[in-house]
N, C-alpha and C positions, 0 to 999 in steps of 0.2 A: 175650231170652237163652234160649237153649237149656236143656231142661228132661235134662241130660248123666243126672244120677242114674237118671231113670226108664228110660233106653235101656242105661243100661253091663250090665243081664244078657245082652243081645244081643249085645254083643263077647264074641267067646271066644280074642283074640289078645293081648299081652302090651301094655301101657297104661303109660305117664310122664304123669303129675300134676304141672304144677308152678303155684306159686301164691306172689306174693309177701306176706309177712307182717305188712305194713300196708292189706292190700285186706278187702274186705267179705269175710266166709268164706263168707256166705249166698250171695254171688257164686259163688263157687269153691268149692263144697261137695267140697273134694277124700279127705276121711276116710270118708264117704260113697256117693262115687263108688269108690271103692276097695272097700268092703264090700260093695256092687252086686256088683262084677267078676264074671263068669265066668271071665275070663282073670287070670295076674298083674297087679298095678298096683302100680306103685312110687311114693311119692309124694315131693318136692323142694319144700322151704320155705324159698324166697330172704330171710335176714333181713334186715333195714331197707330194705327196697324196697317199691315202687308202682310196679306199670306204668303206671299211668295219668300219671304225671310222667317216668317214666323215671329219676327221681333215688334215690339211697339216702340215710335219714335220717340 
């Protein structure tokens, strides 16, 4: 997995986060990645979902 956090002060263009809300956060450290940003980052939290099933709770 891509280490996204330690690279996002290098983007300086505007950034969509989205991350469904039954996934590992440590996965998808998207509060994080967003505090990194040099650029805007907006971030989107799919409730009862897992991409990984593709299903909602």
């Amino acid at each position: 997995m891509p280490k996204t956090v330690e690279k996002e002060p290098k983007v300086i263009f505007p950034s969509l986060f989205i991350r469904a809300d039954l996934e590992i956060h440590e996965a998808y450290p998207v509060e994080a990645f967003a505090e990194a940003s040099s650029g805007a980052c907006d971030i989107e939290i799919v409730k009862n979902c897992n991409q990984f099933t593709g299903k909602r709770a």
